[in-house]
Backbone as CSV, one residue per row, in Angstrom:
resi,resn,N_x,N_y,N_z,CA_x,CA_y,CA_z,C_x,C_y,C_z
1,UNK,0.817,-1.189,0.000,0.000,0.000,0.000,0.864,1.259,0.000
2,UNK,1.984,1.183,1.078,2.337,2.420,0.735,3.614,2.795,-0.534
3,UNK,4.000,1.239,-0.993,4.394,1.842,-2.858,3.646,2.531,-3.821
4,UNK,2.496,2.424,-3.244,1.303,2.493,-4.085,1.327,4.364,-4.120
5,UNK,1.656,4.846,-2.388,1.752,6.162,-2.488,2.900,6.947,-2.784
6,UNK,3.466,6.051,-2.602,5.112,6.730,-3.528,5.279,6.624,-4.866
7,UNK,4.542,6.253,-5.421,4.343,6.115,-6.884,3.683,7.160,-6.962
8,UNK,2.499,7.541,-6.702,1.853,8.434,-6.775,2.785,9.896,-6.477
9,UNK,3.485,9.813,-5.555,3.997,10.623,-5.053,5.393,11.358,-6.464
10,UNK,5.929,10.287,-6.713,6.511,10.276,-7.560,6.419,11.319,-8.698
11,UNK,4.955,10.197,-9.668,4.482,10.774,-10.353,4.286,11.894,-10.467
12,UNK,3.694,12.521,-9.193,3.527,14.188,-8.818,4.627,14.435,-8.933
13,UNK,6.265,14.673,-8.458,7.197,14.891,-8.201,7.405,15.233,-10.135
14,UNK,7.398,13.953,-10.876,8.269,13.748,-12.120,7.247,14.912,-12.844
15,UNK,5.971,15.070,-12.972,4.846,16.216,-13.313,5.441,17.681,-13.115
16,UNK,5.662,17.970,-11.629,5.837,19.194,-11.397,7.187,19.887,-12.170
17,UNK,8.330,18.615,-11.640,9.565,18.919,-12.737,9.625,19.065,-14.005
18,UNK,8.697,18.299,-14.350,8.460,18.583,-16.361,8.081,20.455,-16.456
19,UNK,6.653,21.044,-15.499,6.609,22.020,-15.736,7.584,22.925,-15.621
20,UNK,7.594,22.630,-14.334,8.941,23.736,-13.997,10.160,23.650,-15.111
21,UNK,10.692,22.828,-15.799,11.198,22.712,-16.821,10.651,23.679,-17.999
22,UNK,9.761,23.535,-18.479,8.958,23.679,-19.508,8.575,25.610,-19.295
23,UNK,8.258,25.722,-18.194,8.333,27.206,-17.732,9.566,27.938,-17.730
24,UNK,10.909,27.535,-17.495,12.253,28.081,-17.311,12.729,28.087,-18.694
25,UNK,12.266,27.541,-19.565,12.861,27.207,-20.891,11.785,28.722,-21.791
26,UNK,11.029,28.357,-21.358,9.883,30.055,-21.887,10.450,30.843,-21.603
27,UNK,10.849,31.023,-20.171,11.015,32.464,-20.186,12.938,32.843,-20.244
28,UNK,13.509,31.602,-20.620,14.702,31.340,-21.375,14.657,31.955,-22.502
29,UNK,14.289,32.057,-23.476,13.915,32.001,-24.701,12.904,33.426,-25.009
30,UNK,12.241,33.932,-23.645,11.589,35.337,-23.641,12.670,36.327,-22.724
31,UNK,13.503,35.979,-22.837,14.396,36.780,-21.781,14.638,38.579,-22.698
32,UNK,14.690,38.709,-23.419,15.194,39.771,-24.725,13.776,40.828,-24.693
33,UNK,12.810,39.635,-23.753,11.267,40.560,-24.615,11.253,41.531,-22.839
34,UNK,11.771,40.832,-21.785,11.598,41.392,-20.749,12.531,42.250,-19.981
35,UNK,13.937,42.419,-21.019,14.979,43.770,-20.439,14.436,44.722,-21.212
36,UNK,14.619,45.895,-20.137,14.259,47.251,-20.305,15.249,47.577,-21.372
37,UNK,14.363,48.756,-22.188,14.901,49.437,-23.281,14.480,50.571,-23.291
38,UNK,15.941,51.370,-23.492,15.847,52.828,-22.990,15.154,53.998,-24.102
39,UNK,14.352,55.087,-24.013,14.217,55.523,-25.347,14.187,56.826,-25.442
40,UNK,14.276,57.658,-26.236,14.643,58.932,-26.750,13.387,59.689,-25.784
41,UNK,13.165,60.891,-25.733,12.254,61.864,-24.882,11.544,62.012,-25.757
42,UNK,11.627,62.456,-26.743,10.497,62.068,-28.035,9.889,60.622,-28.293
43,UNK,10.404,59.713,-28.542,9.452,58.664,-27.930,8.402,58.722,-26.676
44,UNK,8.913,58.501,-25.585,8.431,58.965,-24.669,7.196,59.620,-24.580
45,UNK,7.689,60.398,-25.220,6.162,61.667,-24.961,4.924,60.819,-25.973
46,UNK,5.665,60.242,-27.032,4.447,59.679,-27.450,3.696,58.321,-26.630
47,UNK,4.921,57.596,-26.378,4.551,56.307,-25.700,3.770,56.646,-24.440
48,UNK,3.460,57.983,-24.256,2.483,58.181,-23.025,1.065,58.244,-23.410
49,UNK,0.790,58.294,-24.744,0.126,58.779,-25.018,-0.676,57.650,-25.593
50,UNK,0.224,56.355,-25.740,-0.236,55.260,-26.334,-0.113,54.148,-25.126
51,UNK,-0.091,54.906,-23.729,-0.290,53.620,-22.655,1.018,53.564,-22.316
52,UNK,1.946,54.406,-22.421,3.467,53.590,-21.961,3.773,54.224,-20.533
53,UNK,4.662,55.231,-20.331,5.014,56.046,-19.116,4.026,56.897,-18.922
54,UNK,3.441,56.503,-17.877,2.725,58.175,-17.730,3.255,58.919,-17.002
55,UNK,2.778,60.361,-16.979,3.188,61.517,-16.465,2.316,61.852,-15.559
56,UNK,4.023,61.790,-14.159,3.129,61.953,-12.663,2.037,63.198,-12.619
57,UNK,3.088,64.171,-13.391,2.626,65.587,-12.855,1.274,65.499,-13.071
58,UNK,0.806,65.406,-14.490,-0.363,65.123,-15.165,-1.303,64.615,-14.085
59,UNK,-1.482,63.555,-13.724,-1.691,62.631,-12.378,-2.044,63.415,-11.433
60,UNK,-0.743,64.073,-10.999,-1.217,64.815,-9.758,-2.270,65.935,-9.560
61,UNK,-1.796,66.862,-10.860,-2.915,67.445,-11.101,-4.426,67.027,-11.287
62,UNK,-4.855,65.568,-11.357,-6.007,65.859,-11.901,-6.766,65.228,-10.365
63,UNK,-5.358,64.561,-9.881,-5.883,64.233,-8.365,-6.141,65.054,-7.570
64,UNK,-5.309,66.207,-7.399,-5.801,67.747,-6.681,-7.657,68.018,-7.649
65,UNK,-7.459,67.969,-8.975,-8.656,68.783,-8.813,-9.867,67.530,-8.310
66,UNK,-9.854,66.458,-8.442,-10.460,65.379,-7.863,-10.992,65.700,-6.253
67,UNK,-9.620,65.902,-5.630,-9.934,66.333,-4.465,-10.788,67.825,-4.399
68,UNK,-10.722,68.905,-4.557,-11.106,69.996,-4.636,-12.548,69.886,-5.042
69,UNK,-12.976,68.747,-6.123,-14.293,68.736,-6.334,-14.773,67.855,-5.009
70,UNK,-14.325,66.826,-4.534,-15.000,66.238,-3.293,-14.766,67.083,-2.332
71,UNK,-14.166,67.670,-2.206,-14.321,69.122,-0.619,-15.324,69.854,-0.894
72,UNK,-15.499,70.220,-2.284,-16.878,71.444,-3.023,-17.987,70.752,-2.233
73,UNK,-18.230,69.389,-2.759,-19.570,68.585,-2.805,-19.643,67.991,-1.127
74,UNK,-18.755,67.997,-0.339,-18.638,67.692,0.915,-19.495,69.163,1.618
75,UNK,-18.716,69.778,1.559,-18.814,71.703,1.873,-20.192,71.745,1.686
76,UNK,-20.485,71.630,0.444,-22.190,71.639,0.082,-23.102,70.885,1.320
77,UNK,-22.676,69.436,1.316,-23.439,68.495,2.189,-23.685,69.068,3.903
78,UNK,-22.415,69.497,4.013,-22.500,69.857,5.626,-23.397,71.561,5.529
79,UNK,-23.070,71.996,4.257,-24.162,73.551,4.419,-25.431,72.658,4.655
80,UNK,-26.298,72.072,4.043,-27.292,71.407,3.648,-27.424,70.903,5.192
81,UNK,-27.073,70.258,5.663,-27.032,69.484,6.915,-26.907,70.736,8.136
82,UNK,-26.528,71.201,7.952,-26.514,72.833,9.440,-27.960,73.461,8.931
83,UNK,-28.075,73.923,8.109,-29.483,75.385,7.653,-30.262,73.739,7.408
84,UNK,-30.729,72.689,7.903,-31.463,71.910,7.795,-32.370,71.141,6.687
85,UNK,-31.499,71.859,5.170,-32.128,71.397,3.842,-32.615,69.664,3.983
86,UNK,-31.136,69.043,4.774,-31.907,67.704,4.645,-32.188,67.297,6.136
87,UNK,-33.099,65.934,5.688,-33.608,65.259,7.118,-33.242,63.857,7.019
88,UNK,-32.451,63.660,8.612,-32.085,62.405,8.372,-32.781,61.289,8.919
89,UNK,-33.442,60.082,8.699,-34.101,59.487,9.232,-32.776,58.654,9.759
90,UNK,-32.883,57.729,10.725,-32.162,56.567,11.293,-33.362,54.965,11.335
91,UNK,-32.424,54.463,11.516,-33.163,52.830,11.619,-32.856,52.143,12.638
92,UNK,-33.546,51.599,13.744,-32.820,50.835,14.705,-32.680,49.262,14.363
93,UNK,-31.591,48.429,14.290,-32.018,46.987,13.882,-32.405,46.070,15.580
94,UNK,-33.494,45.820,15.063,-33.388,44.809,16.189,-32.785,43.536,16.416
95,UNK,-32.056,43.254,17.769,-31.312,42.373,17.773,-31.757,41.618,16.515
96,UNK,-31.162,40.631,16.046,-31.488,39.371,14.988,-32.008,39.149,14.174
97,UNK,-32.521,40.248,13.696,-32.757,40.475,12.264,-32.190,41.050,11.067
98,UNK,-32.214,40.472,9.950,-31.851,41.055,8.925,-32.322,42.265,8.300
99,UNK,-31.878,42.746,7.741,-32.201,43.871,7.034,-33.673,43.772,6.081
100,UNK,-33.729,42.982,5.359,-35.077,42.786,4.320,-36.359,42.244,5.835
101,UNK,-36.002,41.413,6.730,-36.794,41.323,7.689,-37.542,42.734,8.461
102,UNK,-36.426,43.645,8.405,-36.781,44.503,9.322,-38.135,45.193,8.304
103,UNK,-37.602,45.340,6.947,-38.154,46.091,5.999,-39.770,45.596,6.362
104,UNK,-39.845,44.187,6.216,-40.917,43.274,6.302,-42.119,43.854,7.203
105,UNK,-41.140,44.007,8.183,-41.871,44.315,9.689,-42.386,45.625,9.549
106,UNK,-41.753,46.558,9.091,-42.232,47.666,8.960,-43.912,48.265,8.276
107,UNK,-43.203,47.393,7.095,-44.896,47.117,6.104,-45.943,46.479,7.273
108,UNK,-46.189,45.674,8.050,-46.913,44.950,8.787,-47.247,45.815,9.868
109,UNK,-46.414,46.301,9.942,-46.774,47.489,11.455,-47.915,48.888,11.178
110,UNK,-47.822,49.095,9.908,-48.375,50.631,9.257,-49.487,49.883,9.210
């Protein structure tokens, strides 16, 4: 019985080595496609443009105005919320119920 699992065992063993073989020899043979290659600033500027380097600055800027619009629309919410434009309801859950339950209960109660 237990040749039976060393065979098996084996087998797994002689399997995994074939891949691992078979994987080292790929990327043997892709080695040329995965060193960096350096390129002119004129390239560059285009290869940004087609998905290659992007440009932090660019980035940063659009993350500032990103932010600046969620402070606007924040700013708004808390005016709205002080001079009382909105009303907030709350929900209490009762112990052990779910959410669509509670809903349930509610309809049944009115």
């Amino acid at each position: 019985m237990e040749s039976r699992h060393l065979q098996t065992i084996a087998h797994g063993l002689i399997l995994v080595s074939i891949m691992l073989a078979v994987i080292a020899a790929a990327l043997w043979f892709k080695s040329d496609a995965l060193e960096p290659k350096a390129q002119a600033q004129g390239r560059v500027a285009a290869a940004r443009e087609d998905g290659g380097v992007p440009d932090s600055g660019k980035q940063r800027l659009q993350l500032v105005e990103q932010l600046e619009s969620l402070n606007k629309r924040v700013a708004e919410m808390e005016r709205g919320l002080r001079e009382g434009a909105y009303t907030i309801q709350t929900i209490e859950a009762k112990a052990g119920q779910a959410p669509r339950a509670r809903d349930e209960t509610k309809e049944t109660e009115k």
